[in-house]
C-alpha positions, 0 to 999 in steps of 0.5 A: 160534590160539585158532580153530584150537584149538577146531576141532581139538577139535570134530573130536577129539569127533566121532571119539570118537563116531563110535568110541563104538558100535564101543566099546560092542560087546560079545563072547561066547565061548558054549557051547549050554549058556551061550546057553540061559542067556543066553536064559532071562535076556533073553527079553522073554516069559519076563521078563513070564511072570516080573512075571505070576508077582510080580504074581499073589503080590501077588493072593494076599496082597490075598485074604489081606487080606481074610481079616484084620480091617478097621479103619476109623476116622471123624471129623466136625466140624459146626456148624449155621448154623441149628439144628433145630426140633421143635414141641410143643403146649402149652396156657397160662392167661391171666394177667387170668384167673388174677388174677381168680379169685384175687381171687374176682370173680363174673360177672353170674350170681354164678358165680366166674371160672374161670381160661381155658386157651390152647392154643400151640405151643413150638418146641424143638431138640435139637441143639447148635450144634458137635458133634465125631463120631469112631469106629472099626469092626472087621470080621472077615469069618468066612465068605464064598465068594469069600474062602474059595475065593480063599485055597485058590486062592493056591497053586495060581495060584503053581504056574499061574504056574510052569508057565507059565514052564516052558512058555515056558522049554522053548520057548526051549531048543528055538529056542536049540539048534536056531539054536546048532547050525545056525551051528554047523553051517553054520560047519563046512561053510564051514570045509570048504568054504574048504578045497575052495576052496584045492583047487581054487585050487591044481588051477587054478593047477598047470592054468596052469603046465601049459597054458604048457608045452603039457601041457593043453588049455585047455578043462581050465582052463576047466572047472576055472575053472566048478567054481570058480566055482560053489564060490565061489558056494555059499561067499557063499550059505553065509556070508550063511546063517550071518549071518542065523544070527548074527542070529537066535542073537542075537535068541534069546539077548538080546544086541545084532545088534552084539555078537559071538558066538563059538560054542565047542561042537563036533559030530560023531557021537559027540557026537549019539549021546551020551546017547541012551536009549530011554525011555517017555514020561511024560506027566507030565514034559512042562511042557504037561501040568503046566500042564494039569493045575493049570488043572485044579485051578483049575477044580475050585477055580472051580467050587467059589467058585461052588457055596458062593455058596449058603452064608451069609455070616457077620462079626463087627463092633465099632464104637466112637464119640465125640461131643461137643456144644458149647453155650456157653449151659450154661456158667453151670450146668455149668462147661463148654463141651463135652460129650462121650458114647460109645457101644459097639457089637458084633454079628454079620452074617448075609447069606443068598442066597435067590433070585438069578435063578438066576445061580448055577446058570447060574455052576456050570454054566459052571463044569462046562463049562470043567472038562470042556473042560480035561479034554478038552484034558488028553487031546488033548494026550496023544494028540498027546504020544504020536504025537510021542514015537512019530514022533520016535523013528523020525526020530531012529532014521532021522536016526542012520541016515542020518548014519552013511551020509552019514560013510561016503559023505563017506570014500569020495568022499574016497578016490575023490578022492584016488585020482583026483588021483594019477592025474591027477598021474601022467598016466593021468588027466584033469581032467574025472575029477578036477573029477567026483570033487571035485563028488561029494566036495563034495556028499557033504560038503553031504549029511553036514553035512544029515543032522547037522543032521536029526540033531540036530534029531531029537535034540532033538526026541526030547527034547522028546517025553520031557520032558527038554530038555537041553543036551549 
């Protein structure tokens, strides 16, 4: 019994897990506006574009650092296993002598002994066996080119940074919107489609009844069952298109391939039309040319480090330090052990660049030549903004254009279909009229949904070129 237990709570585990996945899905009901949001939260380039911007602020404040005092402190304990020596001449009198010529002895000739001097060497040694050593340094750096420039840098490397994340953020808006409205679009189409199938289910099926009762023939049925069979086709080949725009709306937006996304935004031709204006391009509102142009500054900034490197660099420092010796020999005369001495020093330092072998000048002219190329890319961007501002205006004006046209086609095969069913229906007609007007129904409705697509895609594209990507 006990077996059996533990059996049935195994298999009870094993379908919790087995659940477990289906558990963790996650559904989204979005509109395009709620999918840039989501992409501008999860996309891995933007969420290092962000580190790259909090790691360039912790830069920043390190060349603020170097701007502030520098504060070192120092300690040292040693002790001379075997001190020093220093060795002085000397020069000594022989005691036998001294005594002799005190005492007034004369030599053989009468002449008094004079005192012999020695010459001798004296070792000596001016250190003691413990000694203690402590200290601090200040230093103020008051002027160096790499600190100065990198200080008048800092806010112009955050406002780089910057720039670089609207860059990348503008691109994300543009790939989310397209990849939205083609789901959406294509969802749109199969809806329609579905719908044509059920029409033609439907023809098929009053075919069958015809056929029993002798109305038709059965080549009728047959070309209506072809019909049907290339709509269904077309039916797979658009879902697999919408799954694989699924797939990709979710790697876009940062959301899991299990997760579900429900898309609640509709499209028609008012709304593409909505907001359309006919404006000048400001080069200057595009995100690539703001980048642009404070890599210029940078440039001007970098080329500036270099030109100062011929300038003095001046600090000021304070240096404070402690010894104390230990000698335990100078204890009976002094009454102590340790003796202890500071001293106090401050100054200026002053290094001026004579000749480096020309590196700085090689530096500058380095400098002048990636400013000039930074320059040179300031210009061709405007000329490639000012042509795509120009083309995407004709295709969105071509794309409205076309558009309309395709609505008014899809109405008119629309009324052409219908016409031709009541004919059918009232016996004047035949089936081959009315699988013809439903093929050119179904391809006037594949042409429709193409041209709101290169619509919106226009529109899109117009607004990138204008520097104002919006959702609508």
């Amino acid at each position: 019994m006990g077996r059996l237990m533990a059996i049935k709570i195994l298999l009870a585990w094993v379908l919790l897990l087995g659940f477990l996945p289906a558990f963790a899905q996650k559904k989204y009901s979005i509109t395009v506006k709620d999918a840039v949001s989501m992409a501008l939260n999860n996309t891995i380039e933007l969420k290092n574009l962000r580190l790259d911007k909090a790691k360039q602020k912790a830069q920043n404040r390190e060349i603020t650092g170097l701007s502030l005092p520098q504060v070192n402190g120092s300690a040292q304990a040693a002790h001379y296993l075997t001190l020093p020596f220093v060795l002085f001449p000397s020069q000594g009198q022989t005691d036998i002598y001294n005594v002799l010529s005190k005492e007034g002895v004369k030599d053989g000739n009468g002449n008094a002994i004079q005192p012999k001097r020695e010459f001798f060497v004296q070792e000596f040694s001016f250190v003691q066996p413990w000694s203690i050593n402590t200290g601090i340094t200040v230093n103020q750096l008051l002027f160096q080119p790499e600190v100065f420039t990198g200080l008048l840098a800092r806010k112009t490397l955050m406002d780089f940074a910057d720039k670089n994340i609207r860059v990348a953020e503008d691109k994300t808006k543009e790939q989310v919107q397209k990849a939205y409205y083609q789901v959406l679009i294509a969802k749109q189409q199969k809806e329609v489609l579905d719908k044509t199938i059920q029409r033609i289910e439907k023809l098929y099926a009053d075919q069958q009844e015809l056929y029993k009762n002798g109305f038709i023939e059965k080549l009728d049925i047959d070309k209506t069952t072809v019909s049907l069979n290339n709509v269904r086709s077309t039916q797979t080949q658009l879902s697999n298109l919408i799954d694989l725009g699924y797939a990709a709306l979710k790697f876009a937006t940062g959301v899991m391939q299990e997760d579900t996304l429900i898309l609640t935004d509709m499209l028609n031709n008012e709304l593409i039309k909505k907001d359309i204006l006919e404006e000048e391009i400001d080069f200057n509102n595009r995100s690539e040319m703001q980048l642009l142009q404070t890599a210029e500054k940078l440039g001007k900034i970098d080329l500036k480090r270099y030109q100062l490197g011929y300038i003095p660099t001046l600090a000021f420092f304070y240096q404070f330090q402690q010894q104390g010796q230990l000698n335990k020999n100078f204890t009976p005369f002094t009454g102590k052990d340790w003796f202890w001495f500071n001293s106090n020093l401050i100054g200026l330092s002053l290094n001026v660049p004579i000749f480096d072998g020309l590196q700085k000048k090689y530096k500058i002219e380095q400098a002048k030549i990636a400013l000039e190329k930074t320059r040179n890319s300031k210009e061709q961007f405007r000329r490639g903004a000012d042509l795509e501002h120009h083309s995407a205006r004709i295709n969105l004006k071509n794309a409205l254009l076309n558009m309309d046209m395709q609505q008014k086609n899809l109405q008119l095969a629309e009324q052409v279909y219908q016409t031709t069913k009541k004919k059918y229906e009232q016996g004047i007609g035949s089936t081959f009229e009315v699988l013809q007007s439903d093929t050119e129904w179904q391809r006037a409705q594949g042409s429709y949904f193409e041209a709101l697509y290169n619509a919106v895609i226009a529109k899109i594209n117009f607004q990138k070129a204008i520097g104002k990507l919006d959702y609508y």
